[in-house]
VEXLUMMI-953265 format. One record per atom (N, C-alpha, C): x negated, y, z. Coordinates in pm, whole numbers, plus 50000, padded with zeros to 5 digits. Atoms other than C-alpha are relative to their C-alpha. Example, Ala and Ser with C-alpha at 12.3 -4.5 7.8 and 13.67 -1.06 7.14 Angstrom:
REM residues 2
499114988150000/487704955050780/499105012050000/500824988149994/486334989450714/500775010950073/
***
This chain:
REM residues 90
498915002350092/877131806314403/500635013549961/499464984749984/878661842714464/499015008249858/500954990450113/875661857814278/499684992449900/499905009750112/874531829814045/500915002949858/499054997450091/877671831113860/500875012550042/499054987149970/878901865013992/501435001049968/499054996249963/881901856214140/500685005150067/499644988249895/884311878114350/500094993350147/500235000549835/884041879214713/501704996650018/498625005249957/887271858814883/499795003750128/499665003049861/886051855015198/498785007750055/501424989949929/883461879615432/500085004950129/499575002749878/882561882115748/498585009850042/501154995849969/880211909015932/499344991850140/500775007049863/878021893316277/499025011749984/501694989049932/874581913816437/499264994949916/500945003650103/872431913016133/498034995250071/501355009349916/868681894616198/499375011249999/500784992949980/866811924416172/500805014749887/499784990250059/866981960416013/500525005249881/499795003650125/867321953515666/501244990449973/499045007149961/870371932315772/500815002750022/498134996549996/874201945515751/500524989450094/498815012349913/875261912815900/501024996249905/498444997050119/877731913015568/499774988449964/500065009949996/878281874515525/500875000049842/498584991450116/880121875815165/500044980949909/499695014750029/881691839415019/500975001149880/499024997650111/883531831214689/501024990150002/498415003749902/885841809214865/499824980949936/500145012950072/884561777314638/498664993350087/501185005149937/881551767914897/500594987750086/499305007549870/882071734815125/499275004450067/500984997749874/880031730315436/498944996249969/501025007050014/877501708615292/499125008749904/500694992450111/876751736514944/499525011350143/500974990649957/876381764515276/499134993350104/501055003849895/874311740215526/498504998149901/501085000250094/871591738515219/499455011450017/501044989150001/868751768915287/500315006549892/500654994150128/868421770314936/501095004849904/498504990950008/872241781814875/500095008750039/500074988749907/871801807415110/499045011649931/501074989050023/870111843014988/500445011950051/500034981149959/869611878615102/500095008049903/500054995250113/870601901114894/500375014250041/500154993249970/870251938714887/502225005249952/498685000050003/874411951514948/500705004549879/499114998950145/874591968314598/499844989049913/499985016150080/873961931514451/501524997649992/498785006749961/877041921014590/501125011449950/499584990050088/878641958114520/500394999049817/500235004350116/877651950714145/501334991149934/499385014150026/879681919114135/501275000750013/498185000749963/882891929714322/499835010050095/499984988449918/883281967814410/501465000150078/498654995749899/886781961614566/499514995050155/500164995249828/884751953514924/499235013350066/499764991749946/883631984814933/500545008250133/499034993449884/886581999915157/499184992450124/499885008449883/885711971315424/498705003450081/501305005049916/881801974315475/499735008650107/500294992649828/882022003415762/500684992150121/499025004449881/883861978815959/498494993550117/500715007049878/882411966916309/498874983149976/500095015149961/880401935316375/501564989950072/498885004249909/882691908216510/501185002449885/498674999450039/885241915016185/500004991949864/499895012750109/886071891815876/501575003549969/498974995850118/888651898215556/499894990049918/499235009850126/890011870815323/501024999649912/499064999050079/892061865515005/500224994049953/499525012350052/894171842114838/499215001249866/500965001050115/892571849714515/499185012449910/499884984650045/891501883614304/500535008349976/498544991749996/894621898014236/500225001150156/499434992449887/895411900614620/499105005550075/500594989249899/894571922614905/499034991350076/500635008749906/891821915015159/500935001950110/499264999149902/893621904515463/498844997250114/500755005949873/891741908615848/500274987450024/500085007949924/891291878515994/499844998650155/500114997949903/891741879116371/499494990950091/500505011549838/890501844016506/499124991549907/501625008350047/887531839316300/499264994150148/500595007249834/885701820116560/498215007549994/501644994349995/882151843316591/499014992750096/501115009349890/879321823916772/499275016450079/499974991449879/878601840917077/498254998349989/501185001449941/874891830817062/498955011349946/
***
């Protein structure tokens, strides 16, 4: 949906990426339920200046740690940390 209609990143979240080629950079346009991201075929990989492209204000964020996640009420505001994203431990 994010890239499709290249809309801006609301909601993003880094985790231990699957392999090398993998940031871990989880990036959401805040309009997804559970059921549009439990679909495979919603889901894509995409190389980080894709997403760059679309919405250079996350920039600042992407040196951040695994384990960290930033959200925003809409495009006009700031990203705010999130501190009790719930990260799966597995």
């Amino acid at each position: 949906m994010l890239v499709e209609q290249k809309l801006p990143v609301r909601f993003m979240y880094r985790e231990k990426g699957n392999d090398i080629r993998d940031s871990g950079w989880r990036f959401f346009c805040g309009l997804e339920n559970q059921a549009y991201v439990d679909n495979p075929k919603n889901i894509g990989i995409y190389d980080i200046n894709t997403i760059l492209n679309i919405d250079s204000s996350i920039q600042p964020y992407l040196s951040n740690p695994f384990g960290t996640s930033f959200e925003r009420k809409d495009i006009n505001s700031p990203f705010i940390q999130i501190r009790d994203y719930g990260f799966s431990t597995k």
